[in-house]
PQR file with spaces between the fields and no chain letter, atoms N, CA, C, O and H, PARSE charges and radii, in Angstrom:
ATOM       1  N    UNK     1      -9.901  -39.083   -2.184 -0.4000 1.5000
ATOM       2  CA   UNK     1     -10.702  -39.689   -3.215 -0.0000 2.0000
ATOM       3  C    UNK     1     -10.641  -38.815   -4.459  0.5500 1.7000
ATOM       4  O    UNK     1     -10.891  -37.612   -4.389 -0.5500 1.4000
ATOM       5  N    UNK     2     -10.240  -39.543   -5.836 -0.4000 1.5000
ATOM       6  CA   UNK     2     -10.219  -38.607   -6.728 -0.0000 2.0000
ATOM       7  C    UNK     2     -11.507  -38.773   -7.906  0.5500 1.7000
ATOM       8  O    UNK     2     -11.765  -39.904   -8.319 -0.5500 1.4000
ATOM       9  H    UNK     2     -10.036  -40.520   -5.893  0.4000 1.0000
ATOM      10  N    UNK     3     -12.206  -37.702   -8.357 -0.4000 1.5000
ATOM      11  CA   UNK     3     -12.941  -37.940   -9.014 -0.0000 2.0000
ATOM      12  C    UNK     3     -13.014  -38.405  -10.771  0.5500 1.7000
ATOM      13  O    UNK     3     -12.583  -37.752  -11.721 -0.5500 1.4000
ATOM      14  H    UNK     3     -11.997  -36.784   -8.022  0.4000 1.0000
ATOM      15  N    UNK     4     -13.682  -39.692  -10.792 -0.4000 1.5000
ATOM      16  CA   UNK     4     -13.099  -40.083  -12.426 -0.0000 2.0000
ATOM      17  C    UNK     4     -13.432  -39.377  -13.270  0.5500 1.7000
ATOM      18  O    UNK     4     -12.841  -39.701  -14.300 -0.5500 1.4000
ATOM      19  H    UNK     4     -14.032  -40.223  -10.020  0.4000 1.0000
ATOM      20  N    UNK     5     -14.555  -37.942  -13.536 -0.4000 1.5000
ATOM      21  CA   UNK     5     -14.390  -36.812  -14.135 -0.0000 2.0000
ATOM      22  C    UNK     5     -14.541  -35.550  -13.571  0.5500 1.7000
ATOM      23  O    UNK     5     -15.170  -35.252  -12.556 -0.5500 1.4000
ATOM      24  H    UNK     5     -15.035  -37.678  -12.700  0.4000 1.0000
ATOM      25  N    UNK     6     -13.849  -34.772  -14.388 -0.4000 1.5000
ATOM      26  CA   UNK     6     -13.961  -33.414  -13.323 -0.0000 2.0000
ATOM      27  C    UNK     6     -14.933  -32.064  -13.809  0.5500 1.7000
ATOM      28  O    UNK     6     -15.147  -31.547  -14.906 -0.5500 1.4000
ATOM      29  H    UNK     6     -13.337  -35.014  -15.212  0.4000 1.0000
ATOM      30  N    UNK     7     -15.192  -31.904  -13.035 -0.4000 1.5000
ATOM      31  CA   UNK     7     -16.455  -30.612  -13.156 -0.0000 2.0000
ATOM      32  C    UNK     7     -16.164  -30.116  -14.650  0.5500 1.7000
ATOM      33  O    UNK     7     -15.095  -29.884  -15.214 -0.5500 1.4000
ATOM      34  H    UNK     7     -15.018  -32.324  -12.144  0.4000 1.0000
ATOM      35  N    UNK     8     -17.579  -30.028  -15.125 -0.4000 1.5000
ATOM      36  CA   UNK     8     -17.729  -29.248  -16.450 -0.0000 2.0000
ATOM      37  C    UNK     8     -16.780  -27.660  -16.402  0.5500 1.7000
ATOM      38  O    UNK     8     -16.442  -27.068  -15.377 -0.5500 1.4000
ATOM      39  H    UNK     8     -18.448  -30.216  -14.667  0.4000 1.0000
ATOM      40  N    UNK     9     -16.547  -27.304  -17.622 -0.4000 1.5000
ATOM      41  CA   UNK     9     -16.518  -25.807  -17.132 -0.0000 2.0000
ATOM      42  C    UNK     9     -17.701  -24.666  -17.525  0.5500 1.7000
ATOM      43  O    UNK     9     -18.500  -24.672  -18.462 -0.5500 1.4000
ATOM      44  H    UNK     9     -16.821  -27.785  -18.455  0.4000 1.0000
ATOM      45  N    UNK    10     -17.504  -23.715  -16.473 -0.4000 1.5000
ATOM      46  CA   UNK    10     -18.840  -23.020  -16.600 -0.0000 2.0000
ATOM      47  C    UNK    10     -18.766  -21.962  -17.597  0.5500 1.7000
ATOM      48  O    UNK    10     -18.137  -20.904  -17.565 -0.5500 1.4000
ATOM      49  H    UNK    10     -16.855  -23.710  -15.712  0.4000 1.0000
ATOM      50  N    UNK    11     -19.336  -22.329  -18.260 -0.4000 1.5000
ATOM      51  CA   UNK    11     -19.909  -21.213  -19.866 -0.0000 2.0000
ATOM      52  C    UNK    11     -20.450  -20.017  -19.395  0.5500 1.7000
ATOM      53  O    UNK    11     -20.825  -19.736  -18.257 -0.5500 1.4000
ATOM      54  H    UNK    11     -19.846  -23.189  -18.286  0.4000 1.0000
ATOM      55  N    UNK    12     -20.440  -18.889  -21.117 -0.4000 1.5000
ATOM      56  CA   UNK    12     -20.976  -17.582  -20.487 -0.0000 2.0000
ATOM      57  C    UNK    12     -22.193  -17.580  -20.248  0.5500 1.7000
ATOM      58  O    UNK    12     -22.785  -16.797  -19.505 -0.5500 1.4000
ATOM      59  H    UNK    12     -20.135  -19.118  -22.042  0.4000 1.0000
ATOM      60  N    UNK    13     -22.632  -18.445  -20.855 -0.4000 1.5000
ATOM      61  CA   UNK    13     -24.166  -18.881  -20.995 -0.0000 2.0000
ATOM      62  C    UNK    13     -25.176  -19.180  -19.911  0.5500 1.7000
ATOM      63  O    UNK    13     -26.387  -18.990  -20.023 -0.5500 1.4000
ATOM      64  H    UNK    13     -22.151  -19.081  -21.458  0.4000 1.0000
ATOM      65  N    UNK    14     -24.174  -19.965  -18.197 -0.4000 1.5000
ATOM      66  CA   UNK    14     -24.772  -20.086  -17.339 -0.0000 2.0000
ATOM      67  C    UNK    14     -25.076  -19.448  -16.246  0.5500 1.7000
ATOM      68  O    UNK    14     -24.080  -18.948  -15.721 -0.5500 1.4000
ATOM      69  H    UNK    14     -23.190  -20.120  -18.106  0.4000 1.0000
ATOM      70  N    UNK    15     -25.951  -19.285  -15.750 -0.4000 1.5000
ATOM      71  CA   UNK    15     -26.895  -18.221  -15.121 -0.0000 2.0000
ATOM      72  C    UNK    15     -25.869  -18.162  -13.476  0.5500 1.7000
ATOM      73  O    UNK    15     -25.403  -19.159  -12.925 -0.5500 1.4000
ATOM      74  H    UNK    15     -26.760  -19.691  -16.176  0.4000 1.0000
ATOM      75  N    UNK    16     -25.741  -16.823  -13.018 -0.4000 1.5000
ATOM      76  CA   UNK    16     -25.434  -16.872  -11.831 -0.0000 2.0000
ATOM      77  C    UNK    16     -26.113  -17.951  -10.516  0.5500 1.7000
ATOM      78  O    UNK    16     -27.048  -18.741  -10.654 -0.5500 1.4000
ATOM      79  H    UNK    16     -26.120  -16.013  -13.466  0.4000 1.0000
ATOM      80  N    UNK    17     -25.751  -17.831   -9.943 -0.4000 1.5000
ATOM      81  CA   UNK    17     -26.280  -18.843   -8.546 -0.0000 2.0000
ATOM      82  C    UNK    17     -26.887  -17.426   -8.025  0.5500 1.7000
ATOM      83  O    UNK    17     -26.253  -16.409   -8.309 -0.5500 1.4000
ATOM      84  H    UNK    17     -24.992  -17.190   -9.830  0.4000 1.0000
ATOM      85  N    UNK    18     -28.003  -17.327   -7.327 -0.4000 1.5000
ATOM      86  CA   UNK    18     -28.435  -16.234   -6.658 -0.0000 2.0000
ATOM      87  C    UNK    18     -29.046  -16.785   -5.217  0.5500 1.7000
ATOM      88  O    UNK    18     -29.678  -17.795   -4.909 -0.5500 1.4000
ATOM      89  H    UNK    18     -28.517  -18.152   -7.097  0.4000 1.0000
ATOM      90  N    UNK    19     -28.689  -15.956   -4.688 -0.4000 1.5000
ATOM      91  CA   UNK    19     -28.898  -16.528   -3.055 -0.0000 2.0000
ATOM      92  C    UNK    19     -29.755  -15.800   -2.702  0.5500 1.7000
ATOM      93  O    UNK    19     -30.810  -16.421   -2.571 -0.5500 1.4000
ATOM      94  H    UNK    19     -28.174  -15.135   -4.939  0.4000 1.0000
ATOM      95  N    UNK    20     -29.852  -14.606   -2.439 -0.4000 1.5000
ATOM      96  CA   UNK    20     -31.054  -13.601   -1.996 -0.0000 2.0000
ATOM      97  C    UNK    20     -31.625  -12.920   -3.179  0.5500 1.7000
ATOM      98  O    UNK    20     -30.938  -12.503   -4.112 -0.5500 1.4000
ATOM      99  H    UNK    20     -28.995  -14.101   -2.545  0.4000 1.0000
ATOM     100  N    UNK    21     -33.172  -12.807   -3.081 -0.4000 1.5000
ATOM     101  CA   UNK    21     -33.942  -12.227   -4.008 -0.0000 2.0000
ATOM     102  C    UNK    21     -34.536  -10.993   -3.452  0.5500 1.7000
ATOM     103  O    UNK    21     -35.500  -11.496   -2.875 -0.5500 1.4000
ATOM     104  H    UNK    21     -33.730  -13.145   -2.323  0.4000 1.0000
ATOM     105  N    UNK    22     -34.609   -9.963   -3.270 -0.4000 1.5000
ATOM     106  CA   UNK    22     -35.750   -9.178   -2.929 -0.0000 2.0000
ATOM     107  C    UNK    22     -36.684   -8.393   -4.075  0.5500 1.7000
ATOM     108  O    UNK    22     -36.302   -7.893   -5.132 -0.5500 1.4000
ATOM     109  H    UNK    22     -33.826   -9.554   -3.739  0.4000 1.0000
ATOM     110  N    UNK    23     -37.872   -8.445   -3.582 -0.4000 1.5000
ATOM     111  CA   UNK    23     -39.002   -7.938   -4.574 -0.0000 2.0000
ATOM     112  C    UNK    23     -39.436   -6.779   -4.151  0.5500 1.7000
ATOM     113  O    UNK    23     -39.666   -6.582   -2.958 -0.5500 1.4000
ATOM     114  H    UNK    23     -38.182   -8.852   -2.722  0.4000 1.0000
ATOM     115  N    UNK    24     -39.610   -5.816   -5.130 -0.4000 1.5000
ATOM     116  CA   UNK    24     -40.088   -4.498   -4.812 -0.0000 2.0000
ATOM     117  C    UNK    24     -41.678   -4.434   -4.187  0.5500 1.7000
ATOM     118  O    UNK    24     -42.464   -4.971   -4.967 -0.5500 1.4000
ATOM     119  H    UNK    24     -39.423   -5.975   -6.099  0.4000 1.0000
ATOM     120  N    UNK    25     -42.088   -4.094   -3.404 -0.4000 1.5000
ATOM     121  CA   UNK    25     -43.308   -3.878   -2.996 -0.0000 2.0000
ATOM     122  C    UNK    25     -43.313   -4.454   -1.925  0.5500 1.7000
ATOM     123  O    UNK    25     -44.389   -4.198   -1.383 -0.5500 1.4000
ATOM     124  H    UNK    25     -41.450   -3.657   -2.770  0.4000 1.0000
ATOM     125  N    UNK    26     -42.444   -5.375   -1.038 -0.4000 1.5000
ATOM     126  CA   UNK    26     -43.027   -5.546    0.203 -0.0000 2.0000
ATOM     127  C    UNK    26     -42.784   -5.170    1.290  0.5500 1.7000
ATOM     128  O    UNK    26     -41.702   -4.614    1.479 -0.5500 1.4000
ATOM     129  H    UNK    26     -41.571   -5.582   -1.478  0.4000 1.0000
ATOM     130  N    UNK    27     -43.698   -5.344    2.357 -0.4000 1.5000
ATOM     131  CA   UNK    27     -43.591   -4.501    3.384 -0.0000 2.0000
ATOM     132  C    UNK    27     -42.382   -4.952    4.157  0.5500 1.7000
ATOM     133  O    UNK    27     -41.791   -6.027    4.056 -0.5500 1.4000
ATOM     134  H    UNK    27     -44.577   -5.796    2.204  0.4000 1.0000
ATOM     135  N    UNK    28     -42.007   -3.473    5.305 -0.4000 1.5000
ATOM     136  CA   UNK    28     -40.721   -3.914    6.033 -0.0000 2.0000
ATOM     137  C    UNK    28     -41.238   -4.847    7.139  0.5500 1.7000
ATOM     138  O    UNK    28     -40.526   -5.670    7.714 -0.5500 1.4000
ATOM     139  H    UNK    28     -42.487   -2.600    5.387  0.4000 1.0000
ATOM     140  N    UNK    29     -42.804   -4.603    7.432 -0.4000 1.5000
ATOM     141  CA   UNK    29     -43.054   -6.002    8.434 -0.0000 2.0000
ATOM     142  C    UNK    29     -42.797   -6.955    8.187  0.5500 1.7000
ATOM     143  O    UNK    29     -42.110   -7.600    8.980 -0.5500 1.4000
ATOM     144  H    UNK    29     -43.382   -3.934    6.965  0.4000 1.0000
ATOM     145  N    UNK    30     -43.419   -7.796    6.375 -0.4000 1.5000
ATOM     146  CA   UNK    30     -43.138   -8.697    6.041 -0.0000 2.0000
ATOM     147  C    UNK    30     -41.239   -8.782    6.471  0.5500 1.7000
ATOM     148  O    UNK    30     -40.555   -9.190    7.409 -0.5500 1.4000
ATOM     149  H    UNK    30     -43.976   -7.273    5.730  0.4000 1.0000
ATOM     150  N    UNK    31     -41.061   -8.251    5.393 -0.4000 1.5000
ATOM     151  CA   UNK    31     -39.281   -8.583    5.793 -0.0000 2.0000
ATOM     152  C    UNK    31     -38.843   -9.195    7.548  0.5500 1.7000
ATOM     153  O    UNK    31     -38.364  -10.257    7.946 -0.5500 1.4000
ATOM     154  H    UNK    31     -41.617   -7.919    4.631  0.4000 1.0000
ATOM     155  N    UNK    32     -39.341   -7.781    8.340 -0.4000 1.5000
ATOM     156  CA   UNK    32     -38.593   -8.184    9.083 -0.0000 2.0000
ATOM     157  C    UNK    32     -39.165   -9.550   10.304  0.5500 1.7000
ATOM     158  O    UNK    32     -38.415   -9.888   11.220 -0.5500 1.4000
ATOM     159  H    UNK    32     -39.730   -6.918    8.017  0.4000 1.0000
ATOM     160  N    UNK    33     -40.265  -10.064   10.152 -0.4000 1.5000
ATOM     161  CA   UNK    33     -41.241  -11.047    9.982 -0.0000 2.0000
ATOM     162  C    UNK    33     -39.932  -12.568    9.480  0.5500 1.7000
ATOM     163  O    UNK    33     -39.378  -13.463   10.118 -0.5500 1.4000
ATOM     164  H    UNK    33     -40.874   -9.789    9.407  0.4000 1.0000
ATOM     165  N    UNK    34     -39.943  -12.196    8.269 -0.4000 1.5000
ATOM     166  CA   UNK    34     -39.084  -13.296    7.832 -0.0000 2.0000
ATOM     167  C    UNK    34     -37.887  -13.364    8.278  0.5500 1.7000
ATOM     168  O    UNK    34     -37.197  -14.384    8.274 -0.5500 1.4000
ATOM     169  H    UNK    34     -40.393  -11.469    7.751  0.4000 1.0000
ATOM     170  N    UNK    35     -37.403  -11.745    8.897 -0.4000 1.5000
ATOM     171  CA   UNK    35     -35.936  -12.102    9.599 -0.0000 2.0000
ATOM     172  C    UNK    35     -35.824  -12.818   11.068  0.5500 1.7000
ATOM     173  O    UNK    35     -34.834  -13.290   11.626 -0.5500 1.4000
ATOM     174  H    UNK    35     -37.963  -10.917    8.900  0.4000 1.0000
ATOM     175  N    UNK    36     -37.214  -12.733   11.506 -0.4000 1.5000
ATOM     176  CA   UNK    36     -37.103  -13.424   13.128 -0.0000 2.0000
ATOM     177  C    UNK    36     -37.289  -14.326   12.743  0.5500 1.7000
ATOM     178  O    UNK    36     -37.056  -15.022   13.732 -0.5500 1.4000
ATOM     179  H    UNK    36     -38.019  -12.350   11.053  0.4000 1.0000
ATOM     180  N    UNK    37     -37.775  -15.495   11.403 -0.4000 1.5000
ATOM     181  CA   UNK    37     -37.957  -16.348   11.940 -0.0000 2.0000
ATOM     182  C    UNK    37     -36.955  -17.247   10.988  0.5500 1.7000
ATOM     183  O    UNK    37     -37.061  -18.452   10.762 -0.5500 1.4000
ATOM     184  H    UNK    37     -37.965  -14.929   10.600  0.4000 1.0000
ATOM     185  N    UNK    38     -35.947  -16.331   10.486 -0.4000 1.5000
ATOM     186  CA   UNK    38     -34.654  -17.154    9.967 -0.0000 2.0000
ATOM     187  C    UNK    38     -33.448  -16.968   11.116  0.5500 1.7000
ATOM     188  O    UNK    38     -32.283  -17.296   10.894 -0.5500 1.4000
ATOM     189  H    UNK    38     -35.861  -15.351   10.669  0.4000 1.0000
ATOM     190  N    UNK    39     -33.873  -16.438   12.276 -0.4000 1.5000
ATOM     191  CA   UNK    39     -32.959  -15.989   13.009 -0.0000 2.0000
ATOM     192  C    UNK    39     -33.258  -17.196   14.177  0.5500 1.7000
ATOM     193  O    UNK    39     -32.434  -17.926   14.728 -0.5500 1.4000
ATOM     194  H    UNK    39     -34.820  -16.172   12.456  0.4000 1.0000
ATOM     195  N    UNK    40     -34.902  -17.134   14.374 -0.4000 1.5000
ATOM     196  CA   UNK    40     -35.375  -18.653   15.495 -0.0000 2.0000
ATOM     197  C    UNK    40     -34.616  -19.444   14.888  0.5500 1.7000
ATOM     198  O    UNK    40     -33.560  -19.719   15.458 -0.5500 1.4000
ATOM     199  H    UNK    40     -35.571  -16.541   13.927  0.4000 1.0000
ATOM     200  N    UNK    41     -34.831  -19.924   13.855 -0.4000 1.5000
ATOM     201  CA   UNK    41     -34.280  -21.075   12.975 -0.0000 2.0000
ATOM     202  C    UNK    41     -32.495  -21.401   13.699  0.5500 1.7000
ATOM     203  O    UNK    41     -32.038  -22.320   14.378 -0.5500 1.4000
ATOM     204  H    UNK    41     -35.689  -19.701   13.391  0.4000 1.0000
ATOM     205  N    UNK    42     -31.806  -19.931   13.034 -0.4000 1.5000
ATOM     206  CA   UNK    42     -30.287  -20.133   13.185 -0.0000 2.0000
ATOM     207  C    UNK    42     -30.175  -20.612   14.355  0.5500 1.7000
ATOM     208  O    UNK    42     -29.596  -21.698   14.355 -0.5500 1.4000
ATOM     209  H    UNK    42     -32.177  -19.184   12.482  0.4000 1.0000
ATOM     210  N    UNK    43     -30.665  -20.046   15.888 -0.4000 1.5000
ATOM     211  CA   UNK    43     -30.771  -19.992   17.257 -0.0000 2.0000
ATOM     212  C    UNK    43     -31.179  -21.297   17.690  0.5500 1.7000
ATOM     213  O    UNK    43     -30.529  -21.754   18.630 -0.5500 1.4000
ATOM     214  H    UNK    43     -31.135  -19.164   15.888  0.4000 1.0000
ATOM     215  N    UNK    44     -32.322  -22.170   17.114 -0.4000 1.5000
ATOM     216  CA   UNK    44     -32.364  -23.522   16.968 -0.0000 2.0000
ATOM     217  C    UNK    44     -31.669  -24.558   17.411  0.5500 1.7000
ATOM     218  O    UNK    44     -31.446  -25.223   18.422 -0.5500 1.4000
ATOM     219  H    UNK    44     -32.850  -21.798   16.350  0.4000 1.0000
ATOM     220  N    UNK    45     -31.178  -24.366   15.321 -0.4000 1.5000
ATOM     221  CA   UNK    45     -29.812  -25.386   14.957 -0.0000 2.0000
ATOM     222  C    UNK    45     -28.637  -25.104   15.503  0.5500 1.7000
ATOM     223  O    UNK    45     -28.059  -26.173   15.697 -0.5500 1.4000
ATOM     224  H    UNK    45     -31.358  -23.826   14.499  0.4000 1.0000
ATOM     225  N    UNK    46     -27.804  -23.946   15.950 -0.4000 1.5000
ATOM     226  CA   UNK    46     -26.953  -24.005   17.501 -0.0000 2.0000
ATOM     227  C    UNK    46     -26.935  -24.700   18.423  0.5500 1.7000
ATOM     228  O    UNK    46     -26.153  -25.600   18.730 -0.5500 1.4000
ATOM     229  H    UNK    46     -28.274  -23.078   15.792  0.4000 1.0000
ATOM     230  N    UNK    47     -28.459  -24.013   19.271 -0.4000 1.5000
ATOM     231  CA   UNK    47     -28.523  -24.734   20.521 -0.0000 2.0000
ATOM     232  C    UNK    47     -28.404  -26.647   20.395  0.5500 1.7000
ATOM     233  O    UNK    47     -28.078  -27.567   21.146 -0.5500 1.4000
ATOM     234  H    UNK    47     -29.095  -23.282   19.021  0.4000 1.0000
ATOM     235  N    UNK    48     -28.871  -26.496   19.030 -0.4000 1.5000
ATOM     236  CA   UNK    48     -29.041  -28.598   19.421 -0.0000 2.0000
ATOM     237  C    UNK    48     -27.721  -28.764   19.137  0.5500 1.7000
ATOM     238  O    UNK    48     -27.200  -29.789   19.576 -0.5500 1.4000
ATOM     239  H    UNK    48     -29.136  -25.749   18.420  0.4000 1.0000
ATOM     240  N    UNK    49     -26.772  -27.690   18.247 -0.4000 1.5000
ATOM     241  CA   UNK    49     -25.346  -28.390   17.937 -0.0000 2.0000
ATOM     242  C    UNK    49     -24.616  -28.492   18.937  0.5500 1.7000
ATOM     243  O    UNK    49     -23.650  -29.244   19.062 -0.5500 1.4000
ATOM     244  H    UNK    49     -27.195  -26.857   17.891  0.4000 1.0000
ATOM     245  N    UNK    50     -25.209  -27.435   20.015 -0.4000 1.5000
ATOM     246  CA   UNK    50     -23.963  -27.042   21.602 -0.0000 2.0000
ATOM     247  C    UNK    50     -24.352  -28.169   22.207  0.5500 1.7000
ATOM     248  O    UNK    50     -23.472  -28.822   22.767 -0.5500 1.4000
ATOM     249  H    UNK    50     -25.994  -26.823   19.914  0.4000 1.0000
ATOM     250  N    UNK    51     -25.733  -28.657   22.241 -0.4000 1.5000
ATOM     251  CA   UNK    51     -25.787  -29.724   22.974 -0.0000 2.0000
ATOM     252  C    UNK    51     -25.338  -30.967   22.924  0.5500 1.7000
ATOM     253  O    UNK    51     -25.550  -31.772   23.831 -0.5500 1.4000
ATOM     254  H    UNK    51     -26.448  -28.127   21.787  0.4000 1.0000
ATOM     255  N    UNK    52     -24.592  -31.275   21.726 -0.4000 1.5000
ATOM     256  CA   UNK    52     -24.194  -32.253   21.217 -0.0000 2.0000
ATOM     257  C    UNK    52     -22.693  -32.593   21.506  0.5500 1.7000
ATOM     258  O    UNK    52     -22.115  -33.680   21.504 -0.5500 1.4000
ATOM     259  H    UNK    52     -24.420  -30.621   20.989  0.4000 1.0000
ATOM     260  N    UNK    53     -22.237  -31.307   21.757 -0.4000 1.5000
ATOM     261  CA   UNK    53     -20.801  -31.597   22.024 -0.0000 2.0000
ATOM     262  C    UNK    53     -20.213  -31.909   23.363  0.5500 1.7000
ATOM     263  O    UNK    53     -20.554  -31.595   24.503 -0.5500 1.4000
ATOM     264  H    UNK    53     -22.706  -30.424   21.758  0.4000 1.0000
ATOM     265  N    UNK    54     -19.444  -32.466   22.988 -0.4000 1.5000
ATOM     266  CA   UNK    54     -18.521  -33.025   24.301 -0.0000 2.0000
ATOM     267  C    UNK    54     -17.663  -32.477   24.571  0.5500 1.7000
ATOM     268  O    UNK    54     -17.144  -31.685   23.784 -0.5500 1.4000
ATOM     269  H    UNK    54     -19.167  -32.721   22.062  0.4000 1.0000
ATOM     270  N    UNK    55     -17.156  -32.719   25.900 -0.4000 1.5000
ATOM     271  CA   UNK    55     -15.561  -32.070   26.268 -0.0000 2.0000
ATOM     272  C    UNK    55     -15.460  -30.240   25.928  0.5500 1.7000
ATOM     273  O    UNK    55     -16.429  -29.490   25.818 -0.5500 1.4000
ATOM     274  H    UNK    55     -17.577  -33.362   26.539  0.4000 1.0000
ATOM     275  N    UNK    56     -14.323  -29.945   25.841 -0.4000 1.5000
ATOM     276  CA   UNK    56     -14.377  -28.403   26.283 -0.0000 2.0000
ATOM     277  C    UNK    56     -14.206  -28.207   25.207  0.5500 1.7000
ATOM     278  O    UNK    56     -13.000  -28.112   24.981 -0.5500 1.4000
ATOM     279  H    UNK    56     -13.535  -30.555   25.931  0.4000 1.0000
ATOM     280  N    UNK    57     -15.053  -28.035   24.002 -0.4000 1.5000
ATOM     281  CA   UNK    57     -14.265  -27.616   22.707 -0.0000 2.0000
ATOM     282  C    UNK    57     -15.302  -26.163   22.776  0.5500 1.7000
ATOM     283  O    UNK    57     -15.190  -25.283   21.922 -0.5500 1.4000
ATOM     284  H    UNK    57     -16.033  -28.112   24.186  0.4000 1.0000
């Protein structure tokens, strides 16, 4: 499928994409708090994907 226009181009002007933020002041509980429960999360969406599949892949 080809698209009938194609992506702008990106100027100096536009802001990076930023994926991770960290802020000074918080605790390593907090942090690591938020890492178990982006990690339940990942562990999750796996298990329902393994369950989904068929055959020996």
């Amino acid at each position: 499928m080809v698209k009938p226009t194609p992506n702008p181009p990106r100027g100096t002007n536009t802001p990076p994409t930023v994926l991770f933020t960290l802020i000074d002041g918080i605790s390593t509980e907090d942090l690591l708090v938020n890492l178990t429960e982006t990690l339940a999360c990942a562990h999750a969406l796996t298990c329902d994907f393994a369950f989904d599949l068929e055959g020996s892949r």
